[in-house]
C-alpha positions in Angstrom: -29.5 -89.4 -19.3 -31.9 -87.7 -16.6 -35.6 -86.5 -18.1 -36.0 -82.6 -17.6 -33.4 -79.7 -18.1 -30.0 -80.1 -17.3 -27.8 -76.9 -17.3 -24.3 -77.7 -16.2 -21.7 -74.7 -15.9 -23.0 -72.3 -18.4 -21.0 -69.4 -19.5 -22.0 -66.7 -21.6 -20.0 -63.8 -22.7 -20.5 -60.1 -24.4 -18.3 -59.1 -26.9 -18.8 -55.3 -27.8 -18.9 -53.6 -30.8 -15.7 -52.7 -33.0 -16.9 -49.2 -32.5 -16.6 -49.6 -28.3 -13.5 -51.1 -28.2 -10.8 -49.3 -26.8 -8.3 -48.5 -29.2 -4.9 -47.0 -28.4 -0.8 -48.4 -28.2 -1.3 -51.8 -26.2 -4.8 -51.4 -25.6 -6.3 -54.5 -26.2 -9.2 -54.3 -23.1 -12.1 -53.2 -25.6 -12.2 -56.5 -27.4 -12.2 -59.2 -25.2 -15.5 -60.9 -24.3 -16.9 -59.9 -21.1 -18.2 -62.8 -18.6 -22.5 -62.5 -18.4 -23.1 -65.9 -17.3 -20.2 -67.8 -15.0 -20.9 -71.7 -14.2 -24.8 -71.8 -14.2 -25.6 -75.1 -12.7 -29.2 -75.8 -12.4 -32.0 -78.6 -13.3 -35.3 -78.6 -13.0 -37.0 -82.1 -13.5 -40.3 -83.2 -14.6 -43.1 -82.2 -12.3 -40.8 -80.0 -10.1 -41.6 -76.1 -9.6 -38.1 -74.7 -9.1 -37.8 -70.6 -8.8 -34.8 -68.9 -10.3 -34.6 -65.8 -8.2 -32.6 -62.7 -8.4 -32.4 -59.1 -8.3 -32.5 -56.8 -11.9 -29.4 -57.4 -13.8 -28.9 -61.0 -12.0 -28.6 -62.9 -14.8 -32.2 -64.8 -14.8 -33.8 -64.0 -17.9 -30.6 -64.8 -20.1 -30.7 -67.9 -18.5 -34.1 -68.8 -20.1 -33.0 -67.6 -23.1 -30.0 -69.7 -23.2 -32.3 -72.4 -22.7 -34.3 -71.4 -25.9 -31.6 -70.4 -28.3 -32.9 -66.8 -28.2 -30.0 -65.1 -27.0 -29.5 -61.0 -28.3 -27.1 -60.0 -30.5 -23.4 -60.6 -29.6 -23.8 -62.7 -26.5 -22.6 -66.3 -27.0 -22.2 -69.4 -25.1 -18.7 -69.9 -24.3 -19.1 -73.6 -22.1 -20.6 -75.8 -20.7 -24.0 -77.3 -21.7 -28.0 -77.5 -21.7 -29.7 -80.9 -21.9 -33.6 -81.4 -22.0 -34.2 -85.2 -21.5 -32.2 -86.4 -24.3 -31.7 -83.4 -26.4 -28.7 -81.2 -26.3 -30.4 -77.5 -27.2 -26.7 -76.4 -27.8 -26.1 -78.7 -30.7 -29.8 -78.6 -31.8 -30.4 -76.9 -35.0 -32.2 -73.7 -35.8 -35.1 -76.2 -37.0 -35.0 -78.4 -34.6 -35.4 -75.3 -32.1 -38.2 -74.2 -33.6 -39.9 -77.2 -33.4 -38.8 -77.3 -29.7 -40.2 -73.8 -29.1 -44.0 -73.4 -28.5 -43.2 -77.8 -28.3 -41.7 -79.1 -25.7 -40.6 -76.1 -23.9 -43.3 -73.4 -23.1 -42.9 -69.6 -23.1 -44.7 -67.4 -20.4 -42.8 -64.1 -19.9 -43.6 -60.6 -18.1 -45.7 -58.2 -20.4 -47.9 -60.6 -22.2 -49.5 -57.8 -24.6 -46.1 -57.5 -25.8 -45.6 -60.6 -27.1 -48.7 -61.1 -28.8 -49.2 -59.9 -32.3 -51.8 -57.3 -32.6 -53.4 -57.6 -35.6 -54.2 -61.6 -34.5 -57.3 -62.8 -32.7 -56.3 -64.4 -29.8 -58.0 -67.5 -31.2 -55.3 -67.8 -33.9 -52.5 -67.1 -31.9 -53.6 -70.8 -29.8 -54.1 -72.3 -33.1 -50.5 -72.7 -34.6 -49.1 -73.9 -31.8 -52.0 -76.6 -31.6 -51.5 -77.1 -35.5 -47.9 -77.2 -35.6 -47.2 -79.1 -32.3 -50.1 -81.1 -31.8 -51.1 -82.1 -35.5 -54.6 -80.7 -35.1 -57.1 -79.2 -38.3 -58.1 -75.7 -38.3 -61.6 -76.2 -37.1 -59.6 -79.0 -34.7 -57.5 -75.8 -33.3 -60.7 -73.7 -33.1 -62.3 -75.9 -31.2 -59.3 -76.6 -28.7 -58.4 -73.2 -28.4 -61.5 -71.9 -27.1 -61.0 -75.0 -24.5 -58.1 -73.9 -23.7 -59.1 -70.4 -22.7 -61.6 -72.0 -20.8 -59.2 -74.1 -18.7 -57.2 -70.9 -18.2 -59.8 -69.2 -16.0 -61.0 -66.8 -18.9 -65.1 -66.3 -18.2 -66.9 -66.1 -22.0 -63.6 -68.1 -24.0 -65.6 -68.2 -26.8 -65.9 -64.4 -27.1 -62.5 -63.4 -25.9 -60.7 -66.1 -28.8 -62.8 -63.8 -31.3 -60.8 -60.6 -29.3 -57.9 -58.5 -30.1 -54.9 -58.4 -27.6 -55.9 -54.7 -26.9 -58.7 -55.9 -26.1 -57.9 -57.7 -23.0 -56.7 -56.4 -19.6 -53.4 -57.1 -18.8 -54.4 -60.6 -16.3 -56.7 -61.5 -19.2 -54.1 -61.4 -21.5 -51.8 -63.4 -19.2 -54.5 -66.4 -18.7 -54.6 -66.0 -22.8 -50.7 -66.5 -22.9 -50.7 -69.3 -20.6 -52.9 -71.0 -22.0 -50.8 -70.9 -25.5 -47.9 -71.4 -23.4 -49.2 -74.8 -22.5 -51.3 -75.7 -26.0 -48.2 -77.6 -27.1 -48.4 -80.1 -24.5 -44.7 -79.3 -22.9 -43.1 -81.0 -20.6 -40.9 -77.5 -19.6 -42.4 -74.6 -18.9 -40.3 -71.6 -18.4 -42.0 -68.3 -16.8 -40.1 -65.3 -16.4 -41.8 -62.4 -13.9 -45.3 -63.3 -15.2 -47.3 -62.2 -12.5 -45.0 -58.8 -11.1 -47.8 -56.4 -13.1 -51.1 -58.1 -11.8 -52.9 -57.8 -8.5 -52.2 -60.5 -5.6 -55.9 -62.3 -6.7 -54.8 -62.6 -10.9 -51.6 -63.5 -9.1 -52.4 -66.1 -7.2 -54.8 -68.0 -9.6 -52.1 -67.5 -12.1 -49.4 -69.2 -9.9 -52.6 -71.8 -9.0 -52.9 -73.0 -12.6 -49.4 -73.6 -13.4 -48.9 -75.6 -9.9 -51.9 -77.3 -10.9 -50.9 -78.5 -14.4 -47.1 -79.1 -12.9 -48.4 -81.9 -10.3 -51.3 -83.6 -12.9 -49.4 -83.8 -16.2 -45.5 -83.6 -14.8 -45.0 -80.5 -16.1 -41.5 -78.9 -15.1 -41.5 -75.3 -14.5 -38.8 -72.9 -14.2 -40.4 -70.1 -12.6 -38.0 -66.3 -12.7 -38.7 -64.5 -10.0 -37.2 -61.1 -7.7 -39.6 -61.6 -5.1 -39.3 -64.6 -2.6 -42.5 -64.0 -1.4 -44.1 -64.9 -4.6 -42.7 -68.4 -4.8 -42.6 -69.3 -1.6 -45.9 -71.3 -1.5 -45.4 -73.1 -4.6 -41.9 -73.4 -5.1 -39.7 -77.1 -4.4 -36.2 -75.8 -4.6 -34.9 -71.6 -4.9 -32.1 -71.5 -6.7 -30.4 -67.9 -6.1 -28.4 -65.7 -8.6 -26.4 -62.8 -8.6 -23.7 -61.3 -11.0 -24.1 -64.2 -13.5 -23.9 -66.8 -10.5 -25.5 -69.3 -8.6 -25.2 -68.0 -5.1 -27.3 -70.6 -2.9 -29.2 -73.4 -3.6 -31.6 -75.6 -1.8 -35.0 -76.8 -1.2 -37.4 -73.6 -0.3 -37.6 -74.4 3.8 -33.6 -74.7 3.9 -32.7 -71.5 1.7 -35.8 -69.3 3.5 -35.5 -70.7 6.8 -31.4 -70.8 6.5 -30.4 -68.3 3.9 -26.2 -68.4 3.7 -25.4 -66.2 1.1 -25.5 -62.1 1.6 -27.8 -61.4 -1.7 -30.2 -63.9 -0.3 -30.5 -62.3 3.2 -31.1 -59.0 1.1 -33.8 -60.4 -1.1 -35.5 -62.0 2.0 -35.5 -58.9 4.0 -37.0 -56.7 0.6 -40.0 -58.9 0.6 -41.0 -59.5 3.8 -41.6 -55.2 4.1 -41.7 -55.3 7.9 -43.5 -51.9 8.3 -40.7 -49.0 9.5 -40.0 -48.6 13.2 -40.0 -44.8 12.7 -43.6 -43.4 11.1 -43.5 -40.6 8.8 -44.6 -37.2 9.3 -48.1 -37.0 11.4 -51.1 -36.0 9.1 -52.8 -33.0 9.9 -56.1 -31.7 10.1 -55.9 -29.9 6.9 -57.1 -31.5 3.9 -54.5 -31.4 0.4 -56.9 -33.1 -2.0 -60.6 -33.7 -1.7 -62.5 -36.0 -4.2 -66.7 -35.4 -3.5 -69.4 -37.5 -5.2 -66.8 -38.1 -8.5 -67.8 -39.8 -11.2 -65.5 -40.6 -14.5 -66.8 -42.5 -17.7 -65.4 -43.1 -20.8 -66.8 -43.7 -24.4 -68.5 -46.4 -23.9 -67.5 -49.6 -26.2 -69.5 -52.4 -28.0 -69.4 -54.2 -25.0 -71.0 -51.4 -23.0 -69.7 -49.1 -20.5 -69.4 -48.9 -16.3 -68.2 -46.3 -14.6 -64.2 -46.2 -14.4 -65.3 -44.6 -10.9 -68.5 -43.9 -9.2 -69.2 -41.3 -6.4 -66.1 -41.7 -4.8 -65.5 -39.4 -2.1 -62.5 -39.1 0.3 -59.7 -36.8 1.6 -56.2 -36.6 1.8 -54.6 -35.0 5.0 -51.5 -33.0 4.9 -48.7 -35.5 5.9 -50.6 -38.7 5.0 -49.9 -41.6 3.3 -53.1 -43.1 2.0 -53.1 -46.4 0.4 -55.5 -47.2 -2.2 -55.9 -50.9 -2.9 -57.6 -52.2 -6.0 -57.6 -54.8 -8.5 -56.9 -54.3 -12.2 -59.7 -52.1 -13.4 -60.8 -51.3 -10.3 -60.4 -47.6 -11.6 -57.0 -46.7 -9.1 -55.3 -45.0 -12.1 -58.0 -42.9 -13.2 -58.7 -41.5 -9.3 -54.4 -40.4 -9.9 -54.8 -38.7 -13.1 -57.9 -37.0 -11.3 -56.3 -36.3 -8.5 -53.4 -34.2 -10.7 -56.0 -32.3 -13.0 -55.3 -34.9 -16.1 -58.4 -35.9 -16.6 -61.8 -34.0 -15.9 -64.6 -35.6 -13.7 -68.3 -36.3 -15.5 -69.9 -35.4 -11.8 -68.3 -34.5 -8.8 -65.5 -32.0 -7.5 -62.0 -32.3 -6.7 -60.7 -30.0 -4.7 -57.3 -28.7 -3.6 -56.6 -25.3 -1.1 -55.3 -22.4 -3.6 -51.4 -22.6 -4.7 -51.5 -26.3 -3.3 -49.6 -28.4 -6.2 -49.7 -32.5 -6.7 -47.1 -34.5 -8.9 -48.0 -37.9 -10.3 -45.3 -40.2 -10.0 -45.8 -42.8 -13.5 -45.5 -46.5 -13.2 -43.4 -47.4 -15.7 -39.8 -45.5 -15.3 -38.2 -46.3 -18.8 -41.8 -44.6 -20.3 -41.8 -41.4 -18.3 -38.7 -39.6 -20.5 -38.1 -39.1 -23.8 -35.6 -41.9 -24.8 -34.2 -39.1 -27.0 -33.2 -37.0 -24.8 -30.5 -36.4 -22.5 -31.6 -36.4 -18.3 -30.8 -32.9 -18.0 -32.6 -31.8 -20.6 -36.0 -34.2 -19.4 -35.3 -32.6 -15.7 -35.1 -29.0 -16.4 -38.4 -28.8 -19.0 -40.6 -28.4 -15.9 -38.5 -25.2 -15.1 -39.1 -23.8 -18.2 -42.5 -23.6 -18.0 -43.2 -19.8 -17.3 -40.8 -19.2 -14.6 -38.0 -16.9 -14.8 -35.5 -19.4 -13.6 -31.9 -18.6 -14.3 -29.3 -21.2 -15.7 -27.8 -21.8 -12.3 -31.0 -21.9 -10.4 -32.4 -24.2 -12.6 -28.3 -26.3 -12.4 -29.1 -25.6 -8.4 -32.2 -27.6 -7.7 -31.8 -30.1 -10.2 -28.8 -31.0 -7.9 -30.6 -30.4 -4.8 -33.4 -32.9 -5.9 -30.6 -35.1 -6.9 -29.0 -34.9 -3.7 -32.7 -35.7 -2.2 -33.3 -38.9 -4.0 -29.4 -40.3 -3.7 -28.5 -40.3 -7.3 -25.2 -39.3 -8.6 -25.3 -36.1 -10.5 -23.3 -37.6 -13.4 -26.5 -39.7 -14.6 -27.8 -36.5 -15.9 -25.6 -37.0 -19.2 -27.4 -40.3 -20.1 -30.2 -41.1 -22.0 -33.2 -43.0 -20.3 -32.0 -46.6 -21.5 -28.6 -46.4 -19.9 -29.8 -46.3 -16.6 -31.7 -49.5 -14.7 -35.3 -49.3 -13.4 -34.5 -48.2 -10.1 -32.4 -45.3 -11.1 -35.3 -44.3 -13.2 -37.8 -44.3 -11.2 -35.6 -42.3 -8.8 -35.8 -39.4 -11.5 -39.2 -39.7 -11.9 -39.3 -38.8 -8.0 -37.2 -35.9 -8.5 -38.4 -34.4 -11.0 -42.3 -34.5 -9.6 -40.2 -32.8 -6.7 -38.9 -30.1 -8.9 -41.9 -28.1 -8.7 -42.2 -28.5 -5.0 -45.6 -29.9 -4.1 -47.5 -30.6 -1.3 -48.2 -34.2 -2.5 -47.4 -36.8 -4.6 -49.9 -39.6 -6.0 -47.7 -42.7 -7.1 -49.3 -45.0 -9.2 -47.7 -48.2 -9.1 -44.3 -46.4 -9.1 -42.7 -50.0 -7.5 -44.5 -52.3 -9.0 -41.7 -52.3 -12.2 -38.8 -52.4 -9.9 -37.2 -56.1 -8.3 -38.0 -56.1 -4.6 -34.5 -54.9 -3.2 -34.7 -51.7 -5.6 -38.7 -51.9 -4.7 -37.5 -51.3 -0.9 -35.1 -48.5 -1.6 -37.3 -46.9 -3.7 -40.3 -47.5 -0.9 -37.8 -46.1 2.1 -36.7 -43.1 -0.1 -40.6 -41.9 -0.5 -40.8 -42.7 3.6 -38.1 -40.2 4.5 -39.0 -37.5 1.8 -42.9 -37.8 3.3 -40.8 -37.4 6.7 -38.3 -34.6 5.4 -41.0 -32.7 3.6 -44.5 -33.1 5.4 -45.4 -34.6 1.9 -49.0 -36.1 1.3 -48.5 -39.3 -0.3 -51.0 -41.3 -2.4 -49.7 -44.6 -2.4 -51.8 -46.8 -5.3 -50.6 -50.1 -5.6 -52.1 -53.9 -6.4 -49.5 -55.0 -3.6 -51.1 -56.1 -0.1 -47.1 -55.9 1.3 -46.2 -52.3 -0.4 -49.9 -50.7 0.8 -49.2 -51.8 4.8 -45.5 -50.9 4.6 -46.3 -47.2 3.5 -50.1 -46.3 4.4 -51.7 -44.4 7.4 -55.2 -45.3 5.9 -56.6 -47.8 3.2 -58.7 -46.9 0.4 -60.1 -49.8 -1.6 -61.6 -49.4 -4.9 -63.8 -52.2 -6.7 -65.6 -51.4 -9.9 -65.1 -48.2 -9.9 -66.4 -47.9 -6.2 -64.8 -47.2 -3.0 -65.8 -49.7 -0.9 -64.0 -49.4 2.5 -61.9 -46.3 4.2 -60.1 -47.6 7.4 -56.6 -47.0 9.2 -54.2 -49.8 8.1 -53.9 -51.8 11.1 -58.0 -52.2 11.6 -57.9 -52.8 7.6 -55.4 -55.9 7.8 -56.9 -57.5 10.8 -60.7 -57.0 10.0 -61.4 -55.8 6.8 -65.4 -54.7 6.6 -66.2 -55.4 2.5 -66.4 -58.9 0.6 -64.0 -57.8 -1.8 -61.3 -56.3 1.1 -61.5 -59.8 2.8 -60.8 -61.5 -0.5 -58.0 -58.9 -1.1 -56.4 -60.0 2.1 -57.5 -63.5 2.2 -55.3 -63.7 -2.1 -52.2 -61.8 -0.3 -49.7 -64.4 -0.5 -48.1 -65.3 2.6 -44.5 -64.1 3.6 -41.3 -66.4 3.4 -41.0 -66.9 6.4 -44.4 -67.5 7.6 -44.5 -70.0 4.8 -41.1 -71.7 6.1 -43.2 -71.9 9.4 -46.2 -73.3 7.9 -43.6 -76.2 6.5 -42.0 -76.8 9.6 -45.0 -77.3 11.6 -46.3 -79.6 8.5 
């Protein structure tokens, strides 16, 4: 029996609800069991760093969950089988699976705060799985767990086991979940999109860790993934899905340098973000937004107070796209919700010219509606908000924006959660467009999306920007998204802006500390990686 995971053609199905099932004379469509999963081969042995990559919707997370028993409700494994070393998970039992859990195989997943409970420390949240798994005593666990956070890159463990998940920022809270995601000594680790929400620095000491504890202790990690540029440094073997399927298959030089199948051309060409070979509409003289000597605090906490931004000043040219680069607390969201009149600087001005309107574009799609309503109804509120609109003007630019961000009209009858992330976030685009401004500040409006929806979403901004002589503020973590789209480069640090440049000086000699360590973390692209292997 080979040590590590075994999955050998996997098939899931759906069955729907009796409720969903068609019913009528002969119709017996509704209740049969609808193929999720279709002949999943993949293994992943011990010390090997495999990536299991795929678009939204590919299949990859019910994969892992397959692997873990923790499939949702009416999905079922119809064949085939799942092996760790000498354990078949498909015949374990619920308490052997718990024991396995947390055990043997590790959990890392996307939103770490999520999965934490938050009326825990974090410090008892790393002591059951040391208790239970590794047989340790309570002030054993305390003891280790504090170690642990220390091993995981946290700075003052001690204090931040005493913390609250809220607490934490979000790569703080992923260094915590790591860390209990590897208290129980496993020899599997599966992480599914646990770095897509931090910046390329959390990202790559993230990705350092795990490839660090893979090749001392033979770890085996099974690392989910839409972006091939993420793995590419790390990875042994990509293993592609799409529809349920395996599509390609290979060691990471072959399947970059050689890519066969269609979806993994696609996913290759999303992340590399070659900049366009058209540029946008030229920036102007005239200035749409002007931020002079601004200063934002907050109530400070028990652990004091900086600035969320400090005499920042800058400008924002009709027809730009400024990029504004910045780490996780570097204060890039508070300069948006500035920028739109949400919040109200301490010191400072911003300005914009009279009847000059901004729209923030939110990061998280599924968040920005009401999951209650209807998409029509979500899309025409900003009409209703004293304007004497009639019924079919307001019915004639809703389609008109709809028509502008390539969305078919009949998603307006849905609710929020029957759409996927990149139809969302297309909404989110139009309506910010309903009002007709002269700019747009996106805050991380891609960083949600899987890189081929990240692309389409990135190319639709480019051609409204084009179409419209839109201003864009582009804030993103993402070295790639920020030279794809920007004119100019704004990078925060602390609350500071610490370097203003055009994009091309910025890439090839950034000026600051921090901008050179910014570029210096940016993880290379596949296929300057495949290079770097076939020179090796």
């Amino acid at each position: 029996m080979p040590d590590g995971l075994v999955i050998e053609q996997l098939c899931l199905t759906h069955t729907p609800p009796a409720s969903s099932r068609v019913r009528g004379a002969g119709s017996q469509h509704g209740s049969v069991p609808r193929p999720i999963l279709s002949g999943v081969d993949l293994s992943v042995a011990p010390g090997e760093f495999v990536a299991l990559v795929g678009a939204s919707g590919s299949g990859k997370t019910l994969t892992a969950m397959s692997v873990l028993g923790l499939l949702p409700p009416r999905l079922q494994v119809e064949s085939g089988s799942i092996r760790l070393g000498g354990t078949d998970l498909g015949r374990a039992t619920p308490k052997e699976l718990n024991r396995i859990r947390g055990g043997r195989i590790g959990m890392l997943f996307q939103q770490p705060k999520r999965m934490f409970n938050p009326r825990r420390t974090v410090a008892s949240h790393l002591e059951e799985p040391l208790m239970l798994h590794g047989g340790l005593r309570k002030g054993e666990a305390r003891v280790r767990a504090v170690e642990l956070l220390a091993e995981s890159g946290l700075d003052e463990p001690g204090r931040w086991a005493r913390a609250y998940p809220h607490q934490l920022s979000g790569g703080m809270a992923q260094r915590a979940m790591l860390a209990i995601a590897l208290a129980g000594q496993p020899e599997l680790l599966l992480a599914d999109e646990p770095t897509s929400s931090l910046d390329k620095v959390l990202e790559r000491q993230i990705l350092e860790m795990i490839d660090r504890r893979r090749r001392q202790d033979g770890l085996g990690v099974l690392y989910i993934s839409h972006d091939l540029a993420t793995v590419s440094a790390f990875a042994d073997r990509i293993v592609v899905m799409e529809s349920g399927c395996i599509r390609e298959a290979g060691p990471t030089a072959s399947v970059l340098g050689s890519p066969e199948s269609t979806c993994t051309k696609r996913l290759l060409a999303a992340s590399t973000l070659a900049p366009p070979l058209e540029s946008g509409a030229a920036a102007s003289a005239h200035d749409v937004l002007t931020l002079d000597g601004v200063t934002k605090r907050y109530p400070a906490t028990k652990h004091g107070q900086r600035p969320a931004l400090e005499n920042v000043s800058l400008t924002v040219r009709k027809g730009e796209v400024l990029g504004v680069l910045g780490q996780s607390g570097s204060g890039k969201s508070t300069l948006a919700r500035l920028a739109v009149g949400l919040e109200i600087p301490n010191t400072g001005i911003v300005t914009r010219p009279p009847g000059t309107k901004a729209q923030l574009v939110f990061q998280e799609p599924y968040d920005a509606f009401d999951p209650r309503m209807e998409l029509r109804a979500s899309l025409e509120a900003p009409l209703l908000q004293g304007r004497n609109h009639s019924p079919e003007e307001r019915a004639g630019r809703i389609s008109q924006v709809l028509r502008d961000v390539e969305l078919d009209p009949g998603l307006l009858d849905r609710h929020p959660g029957q759409c996927s992330g990149g139809q969302l976030q297309r909404l989110t685009i139009a309506r910010a467009l309903l009002l007709e401004p002269e700019g747009l500040i996106c805050d991380e409006a891609t960083s949600a999306l899987d890189s081929v929806a990240q692309r389409n979403v990135l190319d639709l901004l480019l051609r409204l920007q084009k179409d419209r002589e839109l201003s864009l503020v582009v804030i993103s973590h993402d070295m790639n998204v920020i030279r794809y789209m920007s004119t100019r480069v704004a990078v925060l640090y602390q609350g500071a802006l610490v370097e203003l440049a055009h994009t091309d000086a910025f890439f090839e000699n950034p000026q600051h500390e921090h901008s050179r360590q910014l570029v210096a973390a940016a993880l290379p692209t596949p296929t300057s990686e495949v290079s770097l292997a076939a020179s090796a």
